[in-house]
C-alpha positions as CSV (number, residue, x, y, z in Angstrom):
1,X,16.4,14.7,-11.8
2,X,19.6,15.6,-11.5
3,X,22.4,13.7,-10.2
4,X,24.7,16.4,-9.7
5,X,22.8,17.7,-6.8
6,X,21.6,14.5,-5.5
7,X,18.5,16.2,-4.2
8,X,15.0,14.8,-5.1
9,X,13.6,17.2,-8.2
10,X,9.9,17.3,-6.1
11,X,8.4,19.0,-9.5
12,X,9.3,15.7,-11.3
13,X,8.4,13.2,-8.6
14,X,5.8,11.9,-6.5
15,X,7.5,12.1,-3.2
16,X,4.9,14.2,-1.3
17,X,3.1,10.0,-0.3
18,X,6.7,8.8,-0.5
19,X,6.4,6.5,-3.9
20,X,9.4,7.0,-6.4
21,X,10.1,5.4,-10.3
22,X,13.1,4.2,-11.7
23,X,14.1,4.4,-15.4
24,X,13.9,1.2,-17.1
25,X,16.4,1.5,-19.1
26,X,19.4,3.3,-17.6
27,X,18.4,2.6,-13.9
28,X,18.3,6.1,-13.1
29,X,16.0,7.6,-10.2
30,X,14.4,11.2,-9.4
31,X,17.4,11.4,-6.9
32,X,20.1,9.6,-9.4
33,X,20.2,11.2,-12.1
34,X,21.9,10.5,-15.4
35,X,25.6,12.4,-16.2
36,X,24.6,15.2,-17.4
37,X,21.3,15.4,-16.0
38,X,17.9,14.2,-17.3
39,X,14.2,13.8,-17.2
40,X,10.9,11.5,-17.4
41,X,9.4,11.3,-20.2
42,X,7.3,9.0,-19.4
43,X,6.9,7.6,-15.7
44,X,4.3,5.6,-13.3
45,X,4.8,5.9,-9.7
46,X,2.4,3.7,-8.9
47,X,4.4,1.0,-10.4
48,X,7.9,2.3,-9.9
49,X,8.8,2.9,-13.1
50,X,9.6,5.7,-16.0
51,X,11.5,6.3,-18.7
52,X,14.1,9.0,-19.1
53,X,15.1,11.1,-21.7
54,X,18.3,9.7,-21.9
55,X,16.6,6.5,-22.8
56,X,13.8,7.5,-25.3
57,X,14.3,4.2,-27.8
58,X,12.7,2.8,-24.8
59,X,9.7,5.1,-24.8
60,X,7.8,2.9,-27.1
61,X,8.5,-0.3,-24.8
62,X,7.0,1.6,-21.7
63,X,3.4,2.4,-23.2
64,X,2.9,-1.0,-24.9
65,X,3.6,-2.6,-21.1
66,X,1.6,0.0,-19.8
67,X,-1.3,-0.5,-22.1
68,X,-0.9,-4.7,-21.2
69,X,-1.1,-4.2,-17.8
70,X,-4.2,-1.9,-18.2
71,X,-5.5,-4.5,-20.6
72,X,-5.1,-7.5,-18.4
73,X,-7.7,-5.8,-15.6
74,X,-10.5,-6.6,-18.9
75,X,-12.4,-8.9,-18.6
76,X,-15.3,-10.6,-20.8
77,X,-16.5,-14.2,-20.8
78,X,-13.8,-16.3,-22.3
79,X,-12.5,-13.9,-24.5
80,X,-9.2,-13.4,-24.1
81,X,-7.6,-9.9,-24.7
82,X,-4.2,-9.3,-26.2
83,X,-2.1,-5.9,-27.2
84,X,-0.1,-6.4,-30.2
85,X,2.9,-4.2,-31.4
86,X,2.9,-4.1,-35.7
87,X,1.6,-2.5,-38.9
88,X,2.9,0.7,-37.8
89,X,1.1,0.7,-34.2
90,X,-0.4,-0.8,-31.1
91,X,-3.1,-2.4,-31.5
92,X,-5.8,-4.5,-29.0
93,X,-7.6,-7.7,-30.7
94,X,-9.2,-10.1,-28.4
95,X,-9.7,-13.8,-29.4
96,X,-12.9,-16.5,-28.1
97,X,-13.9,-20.4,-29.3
98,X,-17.1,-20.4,-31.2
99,X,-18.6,-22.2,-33.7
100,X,-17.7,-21.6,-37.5
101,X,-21.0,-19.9,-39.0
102,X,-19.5,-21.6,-42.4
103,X,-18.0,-25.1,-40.8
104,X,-19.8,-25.4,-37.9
105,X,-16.6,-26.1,-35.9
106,X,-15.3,-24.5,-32.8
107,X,-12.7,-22.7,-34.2
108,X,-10.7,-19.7,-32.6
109,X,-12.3,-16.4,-33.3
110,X,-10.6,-12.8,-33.9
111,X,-12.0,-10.0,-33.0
112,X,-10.9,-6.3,-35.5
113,X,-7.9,-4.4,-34.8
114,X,-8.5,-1.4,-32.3
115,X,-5.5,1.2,-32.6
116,X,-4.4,2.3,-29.2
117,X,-2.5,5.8,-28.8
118,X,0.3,5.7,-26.2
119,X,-1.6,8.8,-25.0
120,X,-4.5,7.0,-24.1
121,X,-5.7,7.2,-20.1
122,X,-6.6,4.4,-18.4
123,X,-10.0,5.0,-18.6
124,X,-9.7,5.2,-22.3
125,X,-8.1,1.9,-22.8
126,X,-10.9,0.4,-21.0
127,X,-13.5,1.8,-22.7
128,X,-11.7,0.7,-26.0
129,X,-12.1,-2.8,-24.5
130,X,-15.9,-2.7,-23.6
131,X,-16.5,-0.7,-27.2
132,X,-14.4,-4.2,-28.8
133,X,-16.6,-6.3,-26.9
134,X,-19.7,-4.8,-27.9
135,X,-18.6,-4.7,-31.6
136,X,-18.1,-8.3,-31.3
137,X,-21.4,-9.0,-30.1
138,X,-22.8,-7.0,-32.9
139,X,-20.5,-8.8,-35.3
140,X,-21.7,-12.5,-33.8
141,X,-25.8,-11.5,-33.6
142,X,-25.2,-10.0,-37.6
143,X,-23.2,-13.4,-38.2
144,X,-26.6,-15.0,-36.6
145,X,-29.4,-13.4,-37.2
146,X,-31.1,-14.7,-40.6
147,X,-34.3,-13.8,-42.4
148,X,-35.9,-16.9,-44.6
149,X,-32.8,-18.9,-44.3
150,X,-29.9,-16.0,-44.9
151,X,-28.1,-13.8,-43.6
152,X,-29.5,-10.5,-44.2
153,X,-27.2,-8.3,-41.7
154,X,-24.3,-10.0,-41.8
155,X,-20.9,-8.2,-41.4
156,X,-18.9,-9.7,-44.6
157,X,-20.8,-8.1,-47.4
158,X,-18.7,-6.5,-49.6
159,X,-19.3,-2.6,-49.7
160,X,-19.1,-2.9,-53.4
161,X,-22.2,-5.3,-53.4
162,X,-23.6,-2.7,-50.9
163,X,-22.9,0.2,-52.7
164,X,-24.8,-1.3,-55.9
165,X,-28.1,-1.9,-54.1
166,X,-27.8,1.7,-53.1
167,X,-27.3,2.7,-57.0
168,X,-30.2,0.6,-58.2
169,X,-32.2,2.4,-55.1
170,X,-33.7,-1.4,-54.0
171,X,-35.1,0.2,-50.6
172,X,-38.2,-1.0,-48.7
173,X,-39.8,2.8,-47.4
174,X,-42.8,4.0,-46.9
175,X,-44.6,6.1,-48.8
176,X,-43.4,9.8,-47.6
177,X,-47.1,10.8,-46.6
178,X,-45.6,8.3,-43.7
179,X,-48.0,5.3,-44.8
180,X,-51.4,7.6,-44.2
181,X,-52.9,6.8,-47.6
């Protein structure tokens, strides 16, 4: 981009099937350039929109709308996916009524925090979103599942707790001839 020539920069745009992206912040276009001249450092021609380098506090802004829109294509049941900006990232948690294993309430579940890079493709984002899904399933049959009245695999046991079984070796194996005595 470069305004001072007013030509179209056809290495930095998509004009070959006639689409074109305007900066969000500054306004500027592959054919309008900002004073001094600058380039995308992040842009979607699909949806007519980039980021220049002249406006690179904005850079951030772009991939978490980005991410929302890719997000909002997901869907799963009634969960309802969200992308969340905080705790030093972006971050995808999706949220669903169910009973309270504890309460026995409908209560509004949450599902874990999945990190998303800015980086990520499309593709990747929604594979992140099926791979939440099928965490949560596992989370609700663990939640579910009991043997003689507990909860044997459920997904709240502290790995402390966990890691003392281990130490005191309380495993159920067979015997390593592989049970043939």
């Amino acid at each position: 981009m470069n305004r001072e020539s007013s030509e179209i920069n056809h290495e930095s745009s998509n004009s070959k099937n006639g689409t074109w992206a305007r900066c969000i912040g500054c306004g500027c276009t592959d054919s309008m350039a900002c004073v001094g001249g600058c380039h995308w450092l992040a842009v979607d021609y699909n949806a007519g929109r980039g980021v220049c380098s002249e406006c690179e506090v904005l850079l951030q802004q772009f991939h978490v709308d980005e991410l929302r829109a890719v997000v909002a294509s997901c869907k799963f049941g009634a969960y309802t996916f969200a992308v969340q900006e905080g705790h030093g990232g972006i971050h995808l948690q999706a949220s669903y009524v169910d009973r309270d294993i504890v309460t026995g309430k409908p209560e509004t579940q949450f599902t874990r925090k999945w990190l998303l890079s800015p980086a990520m493709t499309r593709s990747e984002v929604v594979q992140t979103c099926f791979k939440l899904v099928m965490t949560s399933m596992e989370h609700r049959a663990r939640e579910g599942f009991t043997y003689r009245g507990k909860r044997v695999f459920g997904p709240h046991f502290d790995v402390e707790a966990l890691w003392q079984i281990c130490a005191d070796r309380r495993y159920d194996a067979r015997p390593r001839d592989g049970g043939q005595s």
